[in-house]
C-alpha positions as CSV (number, residue, x, y, z in Angstrom):
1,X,70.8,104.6,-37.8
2,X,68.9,101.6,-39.2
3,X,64.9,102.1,-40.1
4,X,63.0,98.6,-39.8
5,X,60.7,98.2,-42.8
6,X,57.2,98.2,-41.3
7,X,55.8,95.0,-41.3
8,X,52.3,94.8,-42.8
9,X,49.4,94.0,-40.9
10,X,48.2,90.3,-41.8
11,X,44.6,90.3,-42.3
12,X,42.5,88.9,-39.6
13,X,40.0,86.0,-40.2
14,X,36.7,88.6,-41.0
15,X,38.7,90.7,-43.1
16,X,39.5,87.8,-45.3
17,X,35.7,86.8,-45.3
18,X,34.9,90.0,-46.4
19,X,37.5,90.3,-49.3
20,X,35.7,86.8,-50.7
21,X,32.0,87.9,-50.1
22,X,32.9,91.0,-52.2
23,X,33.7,88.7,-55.2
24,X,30.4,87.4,-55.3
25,X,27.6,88.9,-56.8
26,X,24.1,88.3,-55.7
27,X,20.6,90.3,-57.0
28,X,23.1,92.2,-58.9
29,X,25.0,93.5,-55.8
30,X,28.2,92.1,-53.8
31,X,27.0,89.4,-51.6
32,X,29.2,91.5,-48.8
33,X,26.4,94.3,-48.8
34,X,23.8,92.4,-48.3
35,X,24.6,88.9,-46.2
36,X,22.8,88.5,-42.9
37,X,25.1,88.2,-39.3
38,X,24.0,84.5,-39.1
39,X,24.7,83.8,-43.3
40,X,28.4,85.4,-42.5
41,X,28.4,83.2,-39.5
42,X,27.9,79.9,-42.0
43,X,29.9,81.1,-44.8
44,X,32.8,81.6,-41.8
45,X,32.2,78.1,-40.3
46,X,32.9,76.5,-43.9
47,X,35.9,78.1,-45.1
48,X,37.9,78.3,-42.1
49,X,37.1,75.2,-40.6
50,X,37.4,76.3,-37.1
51,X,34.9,73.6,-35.4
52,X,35.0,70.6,-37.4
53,X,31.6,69.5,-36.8
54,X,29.0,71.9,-37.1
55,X,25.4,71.7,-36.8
56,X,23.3,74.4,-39.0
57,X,19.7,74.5,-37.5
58,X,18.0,77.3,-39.7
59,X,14.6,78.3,-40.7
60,X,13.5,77.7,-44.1
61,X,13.9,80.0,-47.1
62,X,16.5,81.8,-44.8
63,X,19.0,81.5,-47.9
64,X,21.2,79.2,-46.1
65,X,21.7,76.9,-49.4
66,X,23.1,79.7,-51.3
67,X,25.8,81.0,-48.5
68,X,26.7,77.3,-48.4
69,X,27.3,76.9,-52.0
70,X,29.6,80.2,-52.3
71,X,31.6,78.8,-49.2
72,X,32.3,75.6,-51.2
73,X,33.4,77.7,-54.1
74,X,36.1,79.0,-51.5
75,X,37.1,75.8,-50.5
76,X,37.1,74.5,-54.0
77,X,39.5,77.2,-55.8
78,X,41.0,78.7,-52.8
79,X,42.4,75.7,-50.6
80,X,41.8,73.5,-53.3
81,X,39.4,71.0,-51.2
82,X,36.8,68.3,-52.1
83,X,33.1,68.7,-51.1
84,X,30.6,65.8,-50.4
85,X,27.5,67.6,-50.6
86,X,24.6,64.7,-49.6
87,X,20.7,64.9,-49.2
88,X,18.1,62.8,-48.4
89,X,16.5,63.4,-52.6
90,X,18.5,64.3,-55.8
91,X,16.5,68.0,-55.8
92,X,17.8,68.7,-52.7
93,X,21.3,67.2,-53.0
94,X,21.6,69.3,-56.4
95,X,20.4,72.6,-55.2
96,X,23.6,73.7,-53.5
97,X,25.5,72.2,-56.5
98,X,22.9,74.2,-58.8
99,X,24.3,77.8,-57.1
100,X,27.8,76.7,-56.9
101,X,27.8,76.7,-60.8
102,X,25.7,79.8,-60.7
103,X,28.3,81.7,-59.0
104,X,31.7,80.2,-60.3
105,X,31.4,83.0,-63.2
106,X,31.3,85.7,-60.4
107,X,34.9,85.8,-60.2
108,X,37.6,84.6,-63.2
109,X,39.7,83.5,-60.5
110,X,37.0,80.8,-59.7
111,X,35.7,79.9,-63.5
112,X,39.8,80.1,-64.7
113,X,40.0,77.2,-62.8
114,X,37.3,75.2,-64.9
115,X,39.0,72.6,-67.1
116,X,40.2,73.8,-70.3
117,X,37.4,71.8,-72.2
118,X,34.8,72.9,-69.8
119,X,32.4,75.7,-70.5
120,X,30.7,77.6,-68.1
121,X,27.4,78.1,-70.1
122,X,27.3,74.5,-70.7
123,X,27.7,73.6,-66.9
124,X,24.7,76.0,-66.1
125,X,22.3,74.0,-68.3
126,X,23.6,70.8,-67.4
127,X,20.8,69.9,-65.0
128,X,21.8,66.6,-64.3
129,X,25.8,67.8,-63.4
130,X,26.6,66.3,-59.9
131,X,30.3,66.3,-60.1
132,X,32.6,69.3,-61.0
133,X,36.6,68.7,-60.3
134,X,38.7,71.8,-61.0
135,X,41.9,71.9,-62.4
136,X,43.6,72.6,-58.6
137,X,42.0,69.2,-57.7
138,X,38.9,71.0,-55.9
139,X,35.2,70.7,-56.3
140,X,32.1,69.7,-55.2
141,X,30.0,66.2,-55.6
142,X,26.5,65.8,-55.2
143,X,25.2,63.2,-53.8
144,X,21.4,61.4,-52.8
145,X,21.1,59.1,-50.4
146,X,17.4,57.6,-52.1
147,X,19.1,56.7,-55.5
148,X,20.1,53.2,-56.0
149,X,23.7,52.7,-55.1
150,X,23.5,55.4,-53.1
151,X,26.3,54.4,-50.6
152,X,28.6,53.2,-53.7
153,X,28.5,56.8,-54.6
154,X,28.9,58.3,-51.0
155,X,32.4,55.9,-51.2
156,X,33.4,57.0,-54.4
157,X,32.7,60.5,-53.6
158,X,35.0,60.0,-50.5
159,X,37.9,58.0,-52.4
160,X,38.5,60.7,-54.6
161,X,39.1,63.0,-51.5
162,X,36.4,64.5,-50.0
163,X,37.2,65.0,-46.8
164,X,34.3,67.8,-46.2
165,X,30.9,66.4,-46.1
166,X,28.0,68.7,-46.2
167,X,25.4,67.1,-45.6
168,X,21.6,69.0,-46.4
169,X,18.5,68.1,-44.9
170,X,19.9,65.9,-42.5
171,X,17.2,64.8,-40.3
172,X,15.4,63.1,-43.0
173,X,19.1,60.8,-43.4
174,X,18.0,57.7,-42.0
175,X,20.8,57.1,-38.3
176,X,21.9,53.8,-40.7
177,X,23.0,56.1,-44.2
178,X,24.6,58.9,-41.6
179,X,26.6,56.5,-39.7
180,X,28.1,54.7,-43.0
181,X,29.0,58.9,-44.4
182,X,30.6,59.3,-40.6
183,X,32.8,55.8,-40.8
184,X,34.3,57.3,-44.0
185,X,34.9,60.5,-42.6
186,X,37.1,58.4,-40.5
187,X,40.1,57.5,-42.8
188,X,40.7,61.3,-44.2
189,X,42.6,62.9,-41.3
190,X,42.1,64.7,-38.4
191,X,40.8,67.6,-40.4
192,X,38.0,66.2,-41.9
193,X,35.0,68.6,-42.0
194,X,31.4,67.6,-41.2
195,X,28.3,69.8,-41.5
196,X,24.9,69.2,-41.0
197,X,22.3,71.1,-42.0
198,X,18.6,71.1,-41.7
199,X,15.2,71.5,-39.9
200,X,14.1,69.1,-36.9
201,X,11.5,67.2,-38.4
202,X,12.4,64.4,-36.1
203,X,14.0,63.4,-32.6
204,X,13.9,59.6,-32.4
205,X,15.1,56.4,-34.4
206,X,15.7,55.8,-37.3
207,X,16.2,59.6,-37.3
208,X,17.4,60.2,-34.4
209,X,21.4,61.9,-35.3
210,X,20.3,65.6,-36.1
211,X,19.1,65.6,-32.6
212,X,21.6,64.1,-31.4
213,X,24.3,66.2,-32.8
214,X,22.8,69.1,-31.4
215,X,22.7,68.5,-28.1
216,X,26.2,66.9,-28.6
217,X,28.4,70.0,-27.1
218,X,31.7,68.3,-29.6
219,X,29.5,70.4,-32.5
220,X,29.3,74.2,-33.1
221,X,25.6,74.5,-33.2
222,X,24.1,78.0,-35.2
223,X,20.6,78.2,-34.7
224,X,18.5,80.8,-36.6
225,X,15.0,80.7,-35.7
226,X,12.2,83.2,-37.5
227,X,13.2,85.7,-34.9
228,X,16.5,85.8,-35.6
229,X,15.5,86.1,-39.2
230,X,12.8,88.7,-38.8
231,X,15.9,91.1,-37.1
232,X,18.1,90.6,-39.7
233,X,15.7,91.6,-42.3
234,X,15.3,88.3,-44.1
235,X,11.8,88.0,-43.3
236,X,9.0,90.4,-43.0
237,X,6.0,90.5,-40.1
238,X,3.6,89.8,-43.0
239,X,5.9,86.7,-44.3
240,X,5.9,85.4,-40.9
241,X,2.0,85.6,-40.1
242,X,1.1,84.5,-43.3
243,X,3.2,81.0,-42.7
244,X,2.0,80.8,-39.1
245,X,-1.3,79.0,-41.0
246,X,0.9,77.1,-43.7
247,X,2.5,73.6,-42.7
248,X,4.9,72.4,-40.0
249,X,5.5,76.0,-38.5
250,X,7.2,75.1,-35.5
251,X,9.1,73.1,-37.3
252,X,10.2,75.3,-40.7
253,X,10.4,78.3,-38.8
254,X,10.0,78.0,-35.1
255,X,13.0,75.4,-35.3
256,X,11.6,73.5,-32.3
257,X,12.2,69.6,-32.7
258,X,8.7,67.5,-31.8
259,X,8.2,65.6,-28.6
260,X,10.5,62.4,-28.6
261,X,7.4,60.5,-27.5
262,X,5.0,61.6,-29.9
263,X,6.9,59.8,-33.1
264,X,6.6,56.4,-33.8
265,X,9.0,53.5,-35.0
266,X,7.7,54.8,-38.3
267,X,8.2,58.4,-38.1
268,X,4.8,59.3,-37.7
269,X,3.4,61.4,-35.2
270,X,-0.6,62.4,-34.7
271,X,-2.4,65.3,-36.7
272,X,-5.0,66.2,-34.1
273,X,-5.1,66.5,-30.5
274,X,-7.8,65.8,-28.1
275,X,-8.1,69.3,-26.7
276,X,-8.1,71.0,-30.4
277,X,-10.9,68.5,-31.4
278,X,-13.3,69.3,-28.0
279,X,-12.7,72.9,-28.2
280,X,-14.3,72.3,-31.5
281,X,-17.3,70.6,-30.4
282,X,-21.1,72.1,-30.3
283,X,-23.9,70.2,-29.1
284,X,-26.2,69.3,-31.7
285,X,-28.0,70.5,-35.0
286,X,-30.0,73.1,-33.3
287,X,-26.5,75.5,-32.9
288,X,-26.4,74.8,-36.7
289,X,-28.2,78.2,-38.3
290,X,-30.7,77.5,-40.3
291,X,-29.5,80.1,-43.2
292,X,-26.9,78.5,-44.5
293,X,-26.6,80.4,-47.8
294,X,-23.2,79.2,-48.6
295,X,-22.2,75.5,-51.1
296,X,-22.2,72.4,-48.6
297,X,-19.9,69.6,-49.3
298,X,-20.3,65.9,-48.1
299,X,-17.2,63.2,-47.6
300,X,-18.6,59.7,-48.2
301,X,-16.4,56.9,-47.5
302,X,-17.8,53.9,-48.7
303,X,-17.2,50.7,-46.6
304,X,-17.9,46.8,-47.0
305,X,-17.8,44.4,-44.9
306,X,-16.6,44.2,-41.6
307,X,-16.0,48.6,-42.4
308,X,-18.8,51.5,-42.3
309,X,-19.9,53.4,-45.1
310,X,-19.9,57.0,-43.5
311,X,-21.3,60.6,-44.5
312,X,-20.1,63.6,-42.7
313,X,-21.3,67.4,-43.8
314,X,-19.6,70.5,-44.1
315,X,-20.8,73.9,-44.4
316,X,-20.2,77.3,-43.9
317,X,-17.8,76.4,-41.0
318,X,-20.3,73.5,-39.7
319,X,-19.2,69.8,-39.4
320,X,-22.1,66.7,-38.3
321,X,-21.9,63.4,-39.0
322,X,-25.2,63.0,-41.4
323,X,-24.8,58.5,-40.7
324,X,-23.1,55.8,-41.1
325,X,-24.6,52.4,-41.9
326,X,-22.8,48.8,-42.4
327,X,-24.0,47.2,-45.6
328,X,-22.2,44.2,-48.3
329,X,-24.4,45.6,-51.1
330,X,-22.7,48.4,-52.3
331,X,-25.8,49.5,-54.2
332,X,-27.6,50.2,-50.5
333,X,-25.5,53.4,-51.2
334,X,-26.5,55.1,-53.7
335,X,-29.5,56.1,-52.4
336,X,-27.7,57.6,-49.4
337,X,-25.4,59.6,-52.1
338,X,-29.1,60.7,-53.5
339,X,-30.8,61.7,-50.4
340,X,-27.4,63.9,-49.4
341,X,-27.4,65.5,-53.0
342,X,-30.9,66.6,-53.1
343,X,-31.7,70.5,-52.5
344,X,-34.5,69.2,-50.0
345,X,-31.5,68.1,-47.6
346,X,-31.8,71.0,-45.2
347,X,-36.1,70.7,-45.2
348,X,-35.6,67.0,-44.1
349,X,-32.9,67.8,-41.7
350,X,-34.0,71.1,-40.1
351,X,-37.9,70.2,-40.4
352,X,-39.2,72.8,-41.8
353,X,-40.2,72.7,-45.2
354,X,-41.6,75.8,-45.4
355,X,-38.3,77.8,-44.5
356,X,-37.3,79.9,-47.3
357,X,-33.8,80.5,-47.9
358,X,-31.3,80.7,-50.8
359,X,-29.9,77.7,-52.2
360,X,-26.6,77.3,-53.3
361,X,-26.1,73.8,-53.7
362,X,-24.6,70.1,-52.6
363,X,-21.5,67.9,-54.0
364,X,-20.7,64.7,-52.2
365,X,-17.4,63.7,-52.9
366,X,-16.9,59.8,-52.8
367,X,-13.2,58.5,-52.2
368,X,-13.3,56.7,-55.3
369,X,-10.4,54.0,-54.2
370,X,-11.2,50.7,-54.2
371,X,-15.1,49.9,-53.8
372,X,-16.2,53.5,-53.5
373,X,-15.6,53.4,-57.3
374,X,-18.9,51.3,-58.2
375,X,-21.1,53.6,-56.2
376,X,-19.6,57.0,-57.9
377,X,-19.9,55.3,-61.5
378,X,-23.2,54.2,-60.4
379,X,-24.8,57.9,-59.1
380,X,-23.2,59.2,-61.9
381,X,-25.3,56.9,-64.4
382,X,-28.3,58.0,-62.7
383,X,-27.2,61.9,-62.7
384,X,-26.5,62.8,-59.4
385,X,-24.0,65.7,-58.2
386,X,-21.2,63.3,-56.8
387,X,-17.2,63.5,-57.6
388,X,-15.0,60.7,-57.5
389,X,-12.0,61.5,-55.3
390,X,-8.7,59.9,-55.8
391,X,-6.5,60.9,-52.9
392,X,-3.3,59.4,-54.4
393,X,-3.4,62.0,-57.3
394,X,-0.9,65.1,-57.1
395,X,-1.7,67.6,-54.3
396,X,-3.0,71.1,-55.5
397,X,0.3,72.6,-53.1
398,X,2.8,69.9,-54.7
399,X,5.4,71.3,-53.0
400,X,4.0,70.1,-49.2
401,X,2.5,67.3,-49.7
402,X,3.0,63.8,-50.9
403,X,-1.1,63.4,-52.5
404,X,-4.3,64.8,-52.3
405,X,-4.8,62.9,-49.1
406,X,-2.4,64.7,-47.0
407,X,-3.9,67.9,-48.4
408,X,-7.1,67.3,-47.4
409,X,-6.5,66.0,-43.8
410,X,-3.9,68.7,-43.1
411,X,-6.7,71.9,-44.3
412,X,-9.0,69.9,-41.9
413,X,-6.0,69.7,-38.8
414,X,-5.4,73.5,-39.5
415,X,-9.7,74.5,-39.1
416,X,-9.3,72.2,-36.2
417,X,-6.3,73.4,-34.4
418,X,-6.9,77.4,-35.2
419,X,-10.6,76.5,-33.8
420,X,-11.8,78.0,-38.2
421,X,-15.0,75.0,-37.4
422,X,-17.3,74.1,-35.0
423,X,-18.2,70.3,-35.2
424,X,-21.7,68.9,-33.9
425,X,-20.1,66.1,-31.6
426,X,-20.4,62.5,-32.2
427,X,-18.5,60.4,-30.4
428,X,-17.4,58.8,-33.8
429,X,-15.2,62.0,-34.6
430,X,-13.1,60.8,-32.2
431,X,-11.5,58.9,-35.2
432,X,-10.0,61.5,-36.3
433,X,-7.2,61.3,-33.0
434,X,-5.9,58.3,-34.8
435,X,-4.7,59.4,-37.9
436,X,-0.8,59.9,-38.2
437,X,1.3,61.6,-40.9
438,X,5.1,61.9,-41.3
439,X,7.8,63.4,-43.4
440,X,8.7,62.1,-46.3
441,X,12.4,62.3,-47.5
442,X,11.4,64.9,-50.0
443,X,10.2,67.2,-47.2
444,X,6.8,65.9,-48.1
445,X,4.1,65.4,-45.7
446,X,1.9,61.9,-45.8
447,X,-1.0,60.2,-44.1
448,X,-0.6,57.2,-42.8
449,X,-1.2,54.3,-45.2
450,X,-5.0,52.7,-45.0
451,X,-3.5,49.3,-44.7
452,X,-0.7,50.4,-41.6
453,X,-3.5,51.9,-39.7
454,X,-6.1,49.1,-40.0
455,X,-3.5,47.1,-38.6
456,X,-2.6,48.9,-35.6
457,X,-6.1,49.0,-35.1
458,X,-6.7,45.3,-35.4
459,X,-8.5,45.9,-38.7
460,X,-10.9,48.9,-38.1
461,X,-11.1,51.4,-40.7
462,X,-11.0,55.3,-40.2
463,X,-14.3,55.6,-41.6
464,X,-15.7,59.0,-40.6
465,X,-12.1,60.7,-40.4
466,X,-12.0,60.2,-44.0
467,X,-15.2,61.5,-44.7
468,X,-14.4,64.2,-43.1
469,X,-11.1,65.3,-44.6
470,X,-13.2,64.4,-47.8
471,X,-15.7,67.2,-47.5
472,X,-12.1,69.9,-47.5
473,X,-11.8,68.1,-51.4
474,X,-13.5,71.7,-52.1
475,X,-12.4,73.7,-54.1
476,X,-14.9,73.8,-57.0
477,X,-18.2,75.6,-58.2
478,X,-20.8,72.6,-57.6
479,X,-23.9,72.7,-59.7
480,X,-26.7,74.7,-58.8
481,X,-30.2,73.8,-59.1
């Protein structure tokens, strides 16, 4: 009688995920113990290449950068591939590249592959590293698409053989940059690997191809929304309500791309609509309550010219347009800035002098850009409670926005929206359903330039809007008389 040798079971595909999640080691436990459904799904899609275009819509702070980076160490030592990892900004471009090194030590059968004279150490303080080739001919490139001979490096990235191209943050890669990184795709075989990641800032040209590619049935699309995330544990209820008020929630963490007709040539798209602004909207003064016990703060943008000087209040979750008046001498302002700094403020505009309340104080803040400079040097020679503003200065939440600017309009757009103000209505608020902002490349958001706007409107200025968004410029103790 002749007994067969059994034949050993081969290993299907999630049995050979697991075995590589084990070797990783993340918050001090295997990476296997602890990786989401949807990060298993990723960290799949990478190493096995079984759709060769794949589109990775995910909400942020999901940890999708990190399963990314460990599926490129795969790649790297175990089949011995190339990565082109590319972003719209170096940070970005350099943060998968950042964990990759972080995690090449988890397992000597990843760091043994290091070049001899190559130190691991020395790698993870190398901040500037954006090219690691192992000793099997794999690795990992990173690559930004804003540096200067950017698509000089995409090519040499691609010449030396990678023929999978990552690329992060993808809907803020202009259609041009995306379709020279897809043309070289071209020329590395049939199994040439192409991933984009990201959230969907935008729909239309010149950023149009994140869209695009996921309505485009050709690539595996894995969408993870903050509901998806909230299931698997990686958010909590209380993460989630608490960025419900921060920035671009739909976008971040709803996942929802915007309206194809509400973006520009530019990219821009408009902060404030119609019906948030009227819902808004109280009558007149007399809704205002006379106790207001809390600081008031008052935007002055100073015009000349052909452009308004405004000044709009704001306190204790009131809004009115105090005047606007049209005047070449910028000196005709400073007493305005005097009148609105004075404790007898609320006698004048309530009428009744003989109201006793307590006082907490006034600061006018003055955009102090261009000629609203002269009038803040000016009251503060004469010793009045006035700030200079410079919106282009570095936003208190750096991370969100480009300036101080697109701080202050977006706290107004989020009182506005989430109905946190009541604004006396003036017909000249209406202003404020022309300002735009987009995305920078750095995820940043920005206002519309002063210059592009009076231009699309044929050289009127956003007077009052700015004074308002001036008055949220706030967050100071002003001086008590």
């Amino acid at each position: 009688m002749i007994l067969s040798t059994p034949t050993k079971k081969k290993p299907n595909r999630d049995e050979i995920c697991t075995m590589w999640l084990k070797k990783f080691t993340v918050d001090g436990k295997p990476f296997n113990d602890i990786i989401s459904p949807k990060q298993r799904e990723i960290f799949r899609a990478i190493i096995f290449k079984e759709h060769l275009r794949v589109q990775i819509l995910a909400s942020t702070q999901y940890g999708k950068s990190l399963t990314v980076a460990l599926a490129c160490i795969v790649v790297a030592c175990i089949w011995g591939e190339v990565t082109a990892v590319v972003a719209p900004s170096a940070d970005k471009a350099k943060l998968i590249m950042r964990y990759f090194i972080d995690h090449l030590g988890d397992h000597s059968m990843f760091s043994d592959l290091l070049d001899i004279t190559t130190r691991l150490e020395r790698l993870k303080k190398e901040e500037s590293k954006d090219r690691i080739i192992l000793r099997n001919g794999g690795g990992i490139f990173a690559l930004s698409t804003n540096e200067s001979n950017s698509k000089k490096k995409i090519e040499a990235a691609m010449g030396q053989g990678a023929k999978n191209v990552i690329m992060d943050e993808a809907c803020l890669v202009s259609d041009d940059t995306e379709a020279t990184i897809f043309r070289m795709l071209a020329g590395k075989g049939k199994y040439a690997f192409y991933c984009k990641i990201g959230n969907p800032f935008y729909a239309e040209p010149p950023y149009s191809h994140f869209y695009n590619s996921d309505i485009d049935p050709n690539y595996h699309r894995i969408f993870i929304d903050y509901v998806e995330a909230l299931k698997e544990g990686r958010y909590t209820p209380e993460f989630v309500e608490e960025a419900r008020n921060k920035p671009l929630f739909d976008i971040l963490f709803e996942c929802k791309f915007p309206d194809k007709n509400a973006i520009d040539a530019m990219g821009y798209r408009y902060l404030i609509k119609k019906e948030d602004l009227e819902d808004c909207f109280i009558d007149s003064m007399d809704d205002v309550p006379i106790d207001l016990t809390e600081k008031m703060f008052v935007g002055a943008d100073i015009g000349r010219g052909d452009d308004e000087s405004a000044y709009v209040c704001r306190r204790q979750g009131y809004i009115w347009l105090d005047s606007t008046n049209q005047s070449s001498d910028l000196m005709v302002q400073v007493p305005e800035v005097a009148r609105l700094s004075s404790k007898d403020y609320f006698y004048e505009v309530k009428g009744d002098p003989d109201y006793d309340y307590e006082y907490y104080g006034i600061t006018v803040n003055v955009d102090d850009t261009g000629v609203g400079g002269g009038v803040t040097d000016r009251c503060h020679e004469l010793g009045y409670n006035v700030r200079g503003i410079v919106w282009g200065s570095t936003a208190e939440t750096r991370g969100r926005f480009a300036n101080v600017k697109a701080e202050n309009f977006w706290d107004l757009a989020m009182d506005i929206k989430y109905k946190k103000v009541k604004i006396v209505r003036s017909q000249k608020f209406y202003e404020l359903l022309e300002i735009k902002y987009k995305i920078t490349s750095s995820e940043k958001i920005i206002i519309e330039p002063k210059e592009d706007y009076k231009k699309r409107k044929k050289g009127k200025s956003p007077n009052v809007a700015d004074a308002v968004a001036l008055t949220y410029n706030a967050e100071i103790e002003p001086d008590i008389w």
